[in-house]
C-alpha positions as CSV (number, residue, x, y, z in Angstrom):
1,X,0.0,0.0,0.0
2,X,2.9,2.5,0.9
3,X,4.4,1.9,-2.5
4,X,1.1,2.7,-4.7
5,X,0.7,5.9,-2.4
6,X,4.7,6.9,-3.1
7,X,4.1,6.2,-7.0
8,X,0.7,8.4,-6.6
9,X,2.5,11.0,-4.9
10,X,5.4,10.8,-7.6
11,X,3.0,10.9,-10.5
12,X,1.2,13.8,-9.1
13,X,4.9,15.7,-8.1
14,X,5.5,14.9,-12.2
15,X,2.3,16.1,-13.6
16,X,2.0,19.6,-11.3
17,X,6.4,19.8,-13.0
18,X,5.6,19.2,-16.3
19,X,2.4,21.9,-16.3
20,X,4.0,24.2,-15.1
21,X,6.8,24.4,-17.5
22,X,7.5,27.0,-19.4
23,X,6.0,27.8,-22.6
24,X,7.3,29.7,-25.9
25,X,5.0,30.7,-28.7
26,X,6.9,30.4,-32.1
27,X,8.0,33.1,-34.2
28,X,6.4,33.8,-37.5
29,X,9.3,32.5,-40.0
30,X,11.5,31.4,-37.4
31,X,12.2,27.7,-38.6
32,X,15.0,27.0,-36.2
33,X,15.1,24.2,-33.6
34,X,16.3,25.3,-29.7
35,X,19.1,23.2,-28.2
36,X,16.6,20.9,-27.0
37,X,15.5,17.3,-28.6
38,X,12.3,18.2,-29.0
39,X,11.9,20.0,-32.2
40,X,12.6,18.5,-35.7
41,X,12.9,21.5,-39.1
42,X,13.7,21.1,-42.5
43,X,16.0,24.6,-42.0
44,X,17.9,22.8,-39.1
45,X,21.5,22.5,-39.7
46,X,22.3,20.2,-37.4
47,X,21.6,16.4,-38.0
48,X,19.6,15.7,-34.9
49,X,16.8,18.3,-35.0
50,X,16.9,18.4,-39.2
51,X,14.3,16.2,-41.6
52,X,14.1,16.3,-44.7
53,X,11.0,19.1,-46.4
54,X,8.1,18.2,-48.0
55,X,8.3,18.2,-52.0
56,X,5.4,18.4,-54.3
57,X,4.5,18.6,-58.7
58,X,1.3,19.8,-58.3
59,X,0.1,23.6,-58.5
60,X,0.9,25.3,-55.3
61,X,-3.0,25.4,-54.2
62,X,-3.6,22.2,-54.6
63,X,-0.2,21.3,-52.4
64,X,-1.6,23.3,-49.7
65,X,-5.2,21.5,-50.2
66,X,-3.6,18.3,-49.7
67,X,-1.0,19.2,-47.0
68,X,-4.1,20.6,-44.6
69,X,-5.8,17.4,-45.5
70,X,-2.8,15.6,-44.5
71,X,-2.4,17.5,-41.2
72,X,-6.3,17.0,-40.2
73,X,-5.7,13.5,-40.3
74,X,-4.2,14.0,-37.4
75,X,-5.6,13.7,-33.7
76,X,-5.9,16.9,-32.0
77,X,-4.7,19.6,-34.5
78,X,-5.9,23.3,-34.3
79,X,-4.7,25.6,-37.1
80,X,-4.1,29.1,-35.8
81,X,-2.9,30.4,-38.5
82,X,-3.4,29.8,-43.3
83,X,-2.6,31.9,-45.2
84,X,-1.6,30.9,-49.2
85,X,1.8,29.6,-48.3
86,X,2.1,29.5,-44.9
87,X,0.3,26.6,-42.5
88,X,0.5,27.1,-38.4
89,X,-0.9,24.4,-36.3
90,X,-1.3,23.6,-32.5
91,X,-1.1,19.8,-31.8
92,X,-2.4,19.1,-28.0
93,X,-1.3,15.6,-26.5
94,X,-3.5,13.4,-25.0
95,X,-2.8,13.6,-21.2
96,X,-1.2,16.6,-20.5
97,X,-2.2,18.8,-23.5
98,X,0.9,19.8,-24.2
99,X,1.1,22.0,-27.3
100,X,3.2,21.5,-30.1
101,X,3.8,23.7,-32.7
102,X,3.9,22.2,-36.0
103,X,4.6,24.9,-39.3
104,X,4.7,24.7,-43.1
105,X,6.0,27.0,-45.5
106,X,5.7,26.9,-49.1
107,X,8.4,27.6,-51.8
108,X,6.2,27.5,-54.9
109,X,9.0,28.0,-57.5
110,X,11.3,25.5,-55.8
111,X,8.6,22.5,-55.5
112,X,9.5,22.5,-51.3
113,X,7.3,22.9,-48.4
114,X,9.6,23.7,-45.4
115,X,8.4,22.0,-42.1
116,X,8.9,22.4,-38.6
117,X,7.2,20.6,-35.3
118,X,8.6,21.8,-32.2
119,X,7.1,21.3,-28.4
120,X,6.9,24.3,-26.4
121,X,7.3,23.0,-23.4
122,X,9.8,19.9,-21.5
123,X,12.9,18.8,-22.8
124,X,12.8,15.6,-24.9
125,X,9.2,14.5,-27.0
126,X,10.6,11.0,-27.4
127,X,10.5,11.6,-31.2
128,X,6.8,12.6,-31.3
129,X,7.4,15.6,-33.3
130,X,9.9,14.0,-36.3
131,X,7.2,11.1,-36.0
132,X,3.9,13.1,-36.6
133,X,5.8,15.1,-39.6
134,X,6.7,11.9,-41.4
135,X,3.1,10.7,-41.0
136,X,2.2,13.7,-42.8
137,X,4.9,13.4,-45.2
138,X,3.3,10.2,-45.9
139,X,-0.5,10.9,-46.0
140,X,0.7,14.0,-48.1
141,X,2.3,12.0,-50.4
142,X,-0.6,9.7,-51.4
């Protein structure tokens, strides 16, 4: 009995940590990753926090149609911000509703869609963000 009340006590320490962590809203063309493994960006230059961007054949409109499909696959997805070539989402997680940033930017003339999913808050996403990107990559893709 003692050690489910410790563990309860633990979890609760954790989860009262964790929200009250501190939170940065993303800057408008700012495609970088922090120091922090929990953001993956095509603009990256280092190997860890870079994936590769989106690419596309199609008319620029009809990219977008499909990349916001794509995203709304997704569970939890809120876009805060479309315009013609520009895509801002907030992705909430399940238990804590943590927000996670996810951006595209459009390069019609080059064919790219530049990508970035970043958490705002904690340290390490376990790979969650590089994850969700390459699940759009692939729903995108079809």
């Amino acid at each position: 009995m003692l050690l489910k009340q410790q563990a309860l006590l633990v979890m609760t320490l954790l989860l009262v940590l964790c929200s009250c962590a501190k939170t940065k809203e993303i800057v408008v063309d700012d495609m970088s990753c922090p120091d922090s493994p929990n953001c993956v960006s095509s603009q990256a230059a280092d190997p860890a926090h870079f994936i590769e961007p989106f690419t596309f054949k199609d008319k620029p409109t009809n990219a977008m149609s499909r990349l916001k499909a794509a995203l709304l696959n997704e569970k939890r997805v809120t876009i805060v911000k479309e315009t013609a070539g520009y895509l801002h989402a907030e992705v909430r997680s399940l238990l804590f509703r943590f927000v996670d940033d996810v951006e595209f930017t459009l390069l019609p003339d080059k064919g790219l869609i530049h990508i970035r999913s970043a958490s705002r808050s904690g340290y390490s996403d376990f790979g969650v963000n590089r994850r969700r990107l390459e699940r759009i990559r692939q729903s995108f893709q079809e």
